[in-house]
N, C-alpha and C positions, 0 to 999 in steps of 0.2 A: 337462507343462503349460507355457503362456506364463510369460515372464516376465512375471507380474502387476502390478508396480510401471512397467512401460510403459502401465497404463493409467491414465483418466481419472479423474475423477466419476460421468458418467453410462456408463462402462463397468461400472465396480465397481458401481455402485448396480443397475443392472442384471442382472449375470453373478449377482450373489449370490441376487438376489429371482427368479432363474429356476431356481438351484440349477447353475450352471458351474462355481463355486469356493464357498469357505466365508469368511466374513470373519474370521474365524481365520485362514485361510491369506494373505488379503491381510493382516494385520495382520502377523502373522509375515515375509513377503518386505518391506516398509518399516521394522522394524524391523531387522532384518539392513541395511539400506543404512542407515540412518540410525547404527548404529553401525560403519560400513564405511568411514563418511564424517566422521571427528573433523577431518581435514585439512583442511575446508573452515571450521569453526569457525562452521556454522550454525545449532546447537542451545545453548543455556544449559545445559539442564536437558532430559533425554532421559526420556519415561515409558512403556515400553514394557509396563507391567504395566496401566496404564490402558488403554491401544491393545487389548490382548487382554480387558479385562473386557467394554471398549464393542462388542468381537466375538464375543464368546460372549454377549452379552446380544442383538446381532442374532442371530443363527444361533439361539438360543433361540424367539424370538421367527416366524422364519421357520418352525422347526419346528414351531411350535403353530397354524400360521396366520394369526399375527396382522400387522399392519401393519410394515412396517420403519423407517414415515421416508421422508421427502426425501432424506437423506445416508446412509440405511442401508446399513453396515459400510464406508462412508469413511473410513479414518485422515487425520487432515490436521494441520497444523502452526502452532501458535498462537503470534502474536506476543505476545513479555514484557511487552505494555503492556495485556493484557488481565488482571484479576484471575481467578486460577481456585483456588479452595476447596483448601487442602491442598497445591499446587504453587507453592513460590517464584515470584515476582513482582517485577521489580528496575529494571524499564523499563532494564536493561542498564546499571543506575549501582550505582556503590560503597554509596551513603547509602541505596537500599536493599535491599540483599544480604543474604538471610537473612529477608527479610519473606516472609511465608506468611499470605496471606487467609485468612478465615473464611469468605468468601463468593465468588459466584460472578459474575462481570459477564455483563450481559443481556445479550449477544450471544453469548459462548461457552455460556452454557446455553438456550438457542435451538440453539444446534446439536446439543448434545451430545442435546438432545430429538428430534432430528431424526433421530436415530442415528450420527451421527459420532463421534468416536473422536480421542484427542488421544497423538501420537507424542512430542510435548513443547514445550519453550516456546525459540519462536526467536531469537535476538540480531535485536540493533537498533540503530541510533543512539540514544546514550545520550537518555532520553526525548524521543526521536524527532527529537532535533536533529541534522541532517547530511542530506548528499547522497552519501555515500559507504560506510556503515557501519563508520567510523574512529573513532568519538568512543564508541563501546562502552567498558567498562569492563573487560570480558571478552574483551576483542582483535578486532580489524576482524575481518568475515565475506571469504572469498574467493571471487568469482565462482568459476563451474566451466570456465568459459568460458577461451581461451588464443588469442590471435592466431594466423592460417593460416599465419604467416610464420615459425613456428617458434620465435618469443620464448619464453619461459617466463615475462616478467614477472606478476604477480599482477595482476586487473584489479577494480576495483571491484564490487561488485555492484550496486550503487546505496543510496540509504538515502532515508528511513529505514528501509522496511522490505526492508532486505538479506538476512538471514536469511532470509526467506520467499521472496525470487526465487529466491535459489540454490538452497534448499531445492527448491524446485517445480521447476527446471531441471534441476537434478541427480537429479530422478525419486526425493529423498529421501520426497516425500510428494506425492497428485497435486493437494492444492490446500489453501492457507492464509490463515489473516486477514492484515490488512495495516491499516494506519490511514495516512490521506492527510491532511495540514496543508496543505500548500502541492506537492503531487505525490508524496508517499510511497508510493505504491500504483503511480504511472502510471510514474514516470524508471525506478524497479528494475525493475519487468516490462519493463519497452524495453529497458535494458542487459542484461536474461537470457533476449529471447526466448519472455517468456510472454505470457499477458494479464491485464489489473487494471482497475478499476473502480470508482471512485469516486463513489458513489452521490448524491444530492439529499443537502444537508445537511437531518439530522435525519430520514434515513430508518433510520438505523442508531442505535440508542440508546448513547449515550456513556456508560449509568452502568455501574461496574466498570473503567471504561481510563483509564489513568492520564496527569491532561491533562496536555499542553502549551498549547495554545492554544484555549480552548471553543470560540470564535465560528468556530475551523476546523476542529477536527477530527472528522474523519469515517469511521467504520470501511469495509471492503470487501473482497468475494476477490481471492484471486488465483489463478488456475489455468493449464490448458495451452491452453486454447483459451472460444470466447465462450462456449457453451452448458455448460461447467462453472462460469464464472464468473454465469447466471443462476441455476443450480440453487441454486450456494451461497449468493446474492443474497438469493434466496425466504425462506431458512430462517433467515438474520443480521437479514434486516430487520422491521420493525413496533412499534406504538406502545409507547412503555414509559412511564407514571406516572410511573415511579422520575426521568427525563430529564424536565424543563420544555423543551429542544428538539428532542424525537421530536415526531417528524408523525404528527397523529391521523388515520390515512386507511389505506384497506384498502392489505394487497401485492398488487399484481398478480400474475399469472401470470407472471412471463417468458418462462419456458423456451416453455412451449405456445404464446406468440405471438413465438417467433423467427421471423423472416424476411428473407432476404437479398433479396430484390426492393426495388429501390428507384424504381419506376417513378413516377413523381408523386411524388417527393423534389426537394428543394431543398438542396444542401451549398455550405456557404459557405465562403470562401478569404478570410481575411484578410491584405490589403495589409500592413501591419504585422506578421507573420511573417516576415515575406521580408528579414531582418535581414541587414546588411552584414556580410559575410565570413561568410554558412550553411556548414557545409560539406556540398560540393558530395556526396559521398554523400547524406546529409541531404534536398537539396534534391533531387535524384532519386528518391529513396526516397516522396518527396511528391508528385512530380509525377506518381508512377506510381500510388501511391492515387489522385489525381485519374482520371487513368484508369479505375481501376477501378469507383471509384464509375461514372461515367457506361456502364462496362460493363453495369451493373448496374440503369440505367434510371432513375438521377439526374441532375437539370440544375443545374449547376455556376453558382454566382453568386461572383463580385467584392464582395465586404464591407468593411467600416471599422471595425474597434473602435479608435476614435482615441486614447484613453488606456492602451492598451494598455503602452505605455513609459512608464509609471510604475507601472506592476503591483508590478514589484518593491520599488521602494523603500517603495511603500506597506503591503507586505507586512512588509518586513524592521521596520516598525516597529509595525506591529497584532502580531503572532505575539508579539515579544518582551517588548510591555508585558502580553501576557496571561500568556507563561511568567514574568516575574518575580514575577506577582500569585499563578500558581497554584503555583509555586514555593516558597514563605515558606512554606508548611504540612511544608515538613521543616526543623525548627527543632533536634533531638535532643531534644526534650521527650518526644511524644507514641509516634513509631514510630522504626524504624532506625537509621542510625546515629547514635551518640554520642559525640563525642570532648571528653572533660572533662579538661583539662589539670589539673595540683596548683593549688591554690589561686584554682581562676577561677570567676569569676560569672558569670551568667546569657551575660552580652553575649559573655564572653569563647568559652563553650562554644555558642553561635551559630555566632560566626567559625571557629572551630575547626572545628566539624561542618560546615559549608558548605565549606569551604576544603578539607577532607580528601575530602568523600562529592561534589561534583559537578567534572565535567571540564571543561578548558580550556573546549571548544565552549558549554557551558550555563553556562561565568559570562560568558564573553561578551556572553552573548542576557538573561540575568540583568541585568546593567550596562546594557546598550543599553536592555534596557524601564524599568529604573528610572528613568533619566535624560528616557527622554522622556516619563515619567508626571510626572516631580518639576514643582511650582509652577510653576516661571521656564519648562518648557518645555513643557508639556502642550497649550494652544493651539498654538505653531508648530509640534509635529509632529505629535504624536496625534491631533487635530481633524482637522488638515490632511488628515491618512491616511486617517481613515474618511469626510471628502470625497471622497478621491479611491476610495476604494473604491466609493462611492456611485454617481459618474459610472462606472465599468466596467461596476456592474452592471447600469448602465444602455444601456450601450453594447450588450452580451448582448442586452439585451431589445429593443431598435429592430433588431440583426443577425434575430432571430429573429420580425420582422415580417417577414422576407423569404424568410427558410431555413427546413429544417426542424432540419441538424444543423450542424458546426462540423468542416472537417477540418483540421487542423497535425501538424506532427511533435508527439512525447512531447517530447526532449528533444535538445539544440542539436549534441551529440555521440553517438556508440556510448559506450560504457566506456573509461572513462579507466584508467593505473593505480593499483596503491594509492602512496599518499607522494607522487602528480602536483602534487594541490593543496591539500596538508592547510597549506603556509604561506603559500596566499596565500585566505583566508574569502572575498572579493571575486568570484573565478574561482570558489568552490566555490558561491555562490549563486547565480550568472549560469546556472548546470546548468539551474533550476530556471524559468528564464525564459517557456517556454512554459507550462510548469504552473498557475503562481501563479495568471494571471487567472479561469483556472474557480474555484476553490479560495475565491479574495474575493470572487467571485458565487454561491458556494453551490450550483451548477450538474452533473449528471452530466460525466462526463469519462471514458473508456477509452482505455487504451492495449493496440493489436495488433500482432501479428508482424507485418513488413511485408517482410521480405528482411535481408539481410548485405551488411555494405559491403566493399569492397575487400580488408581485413583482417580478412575472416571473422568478421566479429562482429555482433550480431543490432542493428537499428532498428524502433525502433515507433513508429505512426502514431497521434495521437490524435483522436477522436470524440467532440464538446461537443455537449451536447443542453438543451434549453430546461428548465427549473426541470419535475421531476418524469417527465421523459419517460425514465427507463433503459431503454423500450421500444425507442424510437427510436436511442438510440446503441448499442444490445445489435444492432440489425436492422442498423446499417452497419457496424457491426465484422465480424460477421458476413459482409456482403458484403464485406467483404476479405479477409475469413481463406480465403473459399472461393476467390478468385481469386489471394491468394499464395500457397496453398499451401505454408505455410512448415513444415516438417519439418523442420529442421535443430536436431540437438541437441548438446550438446557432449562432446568425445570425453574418455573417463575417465584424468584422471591421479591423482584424490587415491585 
């Protein structure tokens, strides 16, 4: 038999409901790799006894007749910021290591209804803060990925959701969640080669994932290619009660209205990407997307998201007055950690528990939203920021009186390595620079394989689509995926 773990979403979901293999058997071949692969440091918490129940409950299921699901006998790989009943839950931080839900977040049991299958729960930037997967609590994730040039150095996988690219690159699992704040879904899949997706905000219900920023964050797959990332899409998204910002509105189809013709499309090139000193990989890599779209029977327009260069700064201050607010709820009162020194009061075992249970990176972002929440400064920045977020989103919506999608790189580099730019914060959010603006518009975003730059390492191109259309950016990824033909995967050292 094939190696199984080479295949897809809609491979497995197929071979099984035809009867080619058993989902036992794929459960079994991704569990062997996912414990073959401790070197990569992509898993927390590995649940291989879960993996085989949610496959013999397919294969049960198949043999009776009955229905298998959307994800029927998929094992996939769940990031640690989703709550899941019975499986530690730590968003990759110290403060809370050791917490184990009672309950189940609406998006992993949407899947697990769908027939999917959980191999275990993947590291991350510690609650989701970073762009490299270094601020883990449980030690940075390693790409699988190695320069053609024969370096050895370790390379990023991206973050936050690092665990899950490498994971999916490394053929640990053929597709996983991922949560996007400000690019967490799109930058990793671009440094591992996959694709990711970042759906309309409030198309994926937030309740069960543990915030960082509400007004941002957004669940979404990740997989090998666009049409496993719709499958997965279907069965994560729809309205939840539980969520005040789920969109009350049917899911679409996706998968069944993929289409890569882009004949009467309109893709739009913003002037303002075109950032002094791109590197020129980068900017090649883009100019050949542009190509392809028009291969593809789109006409290519010149656009202006004019505030586009204040994306970030306005970013770095909404995200972290919302993580300091959503942050205070680990106090060592109620859950996790506690560190109560001899003879201290309340105030003392606060400082205590905060100081010991969150890392560098998240008291940083802690301190920064404090400060621009507090009295004396909450007009001059805060206001100012969700001004400026105001005018981008606005900028989106006039580009999209003209276009129908948005093409830019994912992100301004390939993979950096690890320890590149863990001392300078500055360089490590400029990563993130294409990302942000979809992210403060609330807008679909995809990132796809687009080619290898020079030093053999994978770039993704990304596809912004107007408020609610994942059709439309699912139908251009697509028409690149089928014209890059990107197959390149990374050779095994761990």
């Amino acid at each position: 038999m094939a190696d199984l773990t080479q295949l897809g979403v809609a491979a497995i979901r197929d071979g099984v409901a035809k009867g080619d293999f058993t989902a036992v058997e794929v459960a079994e071949a991704f569990n062997a790799n996912v414990a073959a692969a401790a070197a990569l440091n992509a898993f927390i918490v590995t649940t291989p006894d879960a993996a085989l129940a949610a496959a013999r409950a397919t294969d049960a299921r198949r043999a009776a007749g009955q229905p298998l699901g959307t994800m029927g006998g998929v094992p996939i790989g769940m990031k640690d910021l989703f709550a899941t009943r019975g499986v530690q839950t730590t968003a990759a931080s110290h403060i809370l290591e050791g917490f184990t839900p009672e309950y189940e977040s609406t998006v992993s049991q949407k899947l697990w209804d769908a027939g999917a299958g959980m191999l275990g729960k993947l590291n991350l930037d510690q609650f989701a803060m970073g762009s490299s997967n270094e601020t883990s609590y449980f030690g940075n994730v390693i790409s699988p990925w190695r320069r053609s040039d024969g370096g050895n150095a370790p390379l990023a996988p991206g973050g936050s959701s690092g665990g899950s690219s490498a994971a999916v690159a490394a053929r640990l699992c053929p597709a996983a969640t991922g949560t996007d704040t400000g690019g967490s879904i799109r930058q990793p899949a671009a440094f591992t080669g996959i694709s990711g997706i970042k759906p309309t905000y409030g198309r994926c219900s937030r309740w069960g994932i543990v915030a960082f920023a509400s007004s941002l964050d957004q669940a979404g797959p990740m997989a090998r290619d666009v049409r496993d990332c719709a499958i997965m899409l279907e069965a994560m998204a729809g309205f939840d009660p539980k969520d005040a910002t789920s969109l009350d509105m049917p899911v679409p189809e996706w998968e069944a209205g993929l289409s890569g013709d882009m004949k009467g499309k309109k893709v739009g090139i913003p002037r303002e990407y075109r950032v002094d000193g791109l590197d020129p990989d980068v900017a090649a890599s883009w100019d050949q997307g542009i190509a392809w779209l028009k291969d593809a029977g789109a006409e290519v327009v010149d656009i202006s998201l004019p505030h586009t260069k204040y994306a970030l700064p306005a970013y770095y201050i909404i995200a972290p007055a919302e993580a300091s607010s959503n942050l205070a709820r680990y106090d060592g009162v109620r859950y996790g950690l506690r560190d109560l020194p001899d003879g201290a009061g309340l105030q003392d075992m606060y400082a205590a528990t905060r100081a010991a249970g969150f890392g560098p990176e998240v008291k940083r972002r802690i301190l920064i939203g404090t400060y621009v929440l507090s009295a004396g400064f909450y007009d001059a920045y805060y206001t100012q920021a969700q001004k400026v977020r105001t005018l981008i989103a606005h900028d989106f919506k006039n580009a999209f009186t003209q276009v129908d999608v948005i093409l830019t790189p994912t992100a301004p580099t390939a993979a950096f390595g690890l320890g590149d730019m863990v001392s300078d914060p500055l360089a490590m959010y400029l990563n993130d620079v294409f990302a942000v603006p979809a992210s403060l518009a609330g807008l679909p975003a995809m990132s796809v394989p687009a080619g290898l730059n020079r030093e053999g390492l994978p770039l993704g191109l990304q596809v912004i689509g107007r408020e609610f259309d994942e059709q439309g950016v699912l139908n251009a990824g697509l028409a690149i995926e089928a014209r890059a033909q990107f197959s390149a995967k990374p050779e095994r050292w761990w």
